[in-house]
N, C-alpha and C positions, 0 to 999 in steps of 0.2 A: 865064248864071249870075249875073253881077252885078246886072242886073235884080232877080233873084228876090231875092236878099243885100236890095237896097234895098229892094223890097216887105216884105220882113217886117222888116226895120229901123221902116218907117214902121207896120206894125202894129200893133207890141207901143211903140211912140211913143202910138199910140192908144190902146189897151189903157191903158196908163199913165195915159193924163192924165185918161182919163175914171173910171178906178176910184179913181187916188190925188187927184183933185182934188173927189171926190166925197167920200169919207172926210176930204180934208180939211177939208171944207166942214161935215162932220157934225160934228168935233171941234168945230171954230167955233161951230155953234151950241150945243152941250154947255160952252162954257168962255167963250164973251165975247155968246151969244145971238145972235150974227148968223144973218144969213137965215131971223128967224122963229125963232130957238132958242129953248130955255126959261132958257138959263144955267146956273152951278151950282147955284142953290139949287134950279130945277123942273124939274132935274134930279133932282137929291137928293131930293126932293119925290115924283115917280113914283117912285123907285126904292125909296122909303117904301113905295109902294102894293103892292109885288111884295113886302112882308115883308123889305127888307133895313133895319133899324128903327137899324141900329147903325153909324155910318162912311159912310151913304149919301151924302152930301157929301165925302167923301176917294174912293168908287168912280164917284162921276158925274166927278173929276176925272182920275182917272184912266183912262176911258175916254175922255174928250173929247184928255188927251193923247197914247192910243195910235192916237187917230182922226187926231187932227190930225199927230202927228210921223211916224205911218207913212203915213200919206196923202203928206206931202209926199215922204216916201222916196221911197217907190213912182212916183209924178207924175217924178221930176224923173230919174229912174235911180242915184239917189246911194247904195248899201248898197242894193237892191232889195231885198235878201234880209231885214234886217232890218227894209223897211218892210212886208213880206208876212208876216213873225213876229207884228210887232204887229196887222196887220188880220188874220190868224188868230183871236188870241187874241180880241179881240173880238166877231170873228162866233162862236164857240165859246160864249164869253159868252153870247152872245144866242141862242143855240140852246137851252143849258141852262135859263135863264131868264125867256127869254119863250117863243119859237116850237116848241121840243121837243114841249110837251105836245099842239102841236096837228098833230099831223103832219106830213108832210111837205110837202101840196102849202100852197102860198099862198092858195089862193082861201081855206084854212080860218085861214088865220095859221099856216102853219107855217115849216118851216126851209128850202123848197127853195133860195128868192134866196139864203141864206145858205151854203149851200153851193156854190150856182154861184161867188160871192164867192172862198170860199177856194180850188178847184180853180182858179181863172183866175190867182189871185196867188202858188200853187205854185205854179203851171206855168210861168207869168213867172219868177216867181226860180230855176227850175231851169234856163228857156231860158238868163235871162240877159236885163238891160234892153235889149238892141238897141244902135247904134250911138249913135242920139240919146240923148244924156246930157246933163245940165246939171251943171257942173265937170267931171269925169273919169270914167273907167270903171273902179272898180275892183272890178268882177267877173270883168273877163278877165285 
């Protein structure tokens, strides 16, 4: 039985670091342009192109910071729950406003990635980040 304990400890370890360091990675380049970003202004800039003609530079930062600070949540098991709030709200975001219209699978641009996204980081913060945390656990 301890085994098993460990195995899914090192899981949802994985789970983690691959979905919140990816999210983080996305913030970053939504807010300082690394890996290839466009920053805030080509951020702001497409987000022009989708008709949001008003605040588009306050909603690119705002997405790059619910990318980046729930990303790291998420990654490190520190508030799981509230780093899986904020990549919610995001992929939601992006459902509405880009991928929705185009149904669900991907091959057409639609929403499915984005849902798998949010079912993976409910289900994490309903499990609970696992053992592996970086500072403490204070989900149990």
């Amino acid at each position: 039985m301890t085994e098993n304990i460990m195995l899914v400890n090192i899981g949802l370890l994985i789970i983690r670091l691959v979905i919140g360091l990816t999210f983080f990675g996305h913030g970053a380049q939504k807010l300082f342009g690394w890996f290839g970003g466009p920053g805030i202004a080509g951020m702001g800039n497409w987000l022009e192109t989708l008709g949001l003609e008003k605040g588009a530079k306050v909603w690119a930062t705002l997405a790059g910071l619910f990318e980046l600070i729930g990303g790291l949540l998420f990654a490190t098991g520190f508030l799981t729950w509230i780093g899986a709030i904020m990549i919610v709200i995001v992929m939601i975001d992006a459902i509405f406003t880009v991928h929705g219209k185009n149904g669900y699978w991907m091959t057409n641009g639609g929403f499915e990635y984005n849902l798998v996204l949010i079912a993976v980081v409910i289900g994490v913060a309903l499990i609970g980040p696992g053992d592996y945390v970086l500072f403490f656990n204070l989900n149990n």
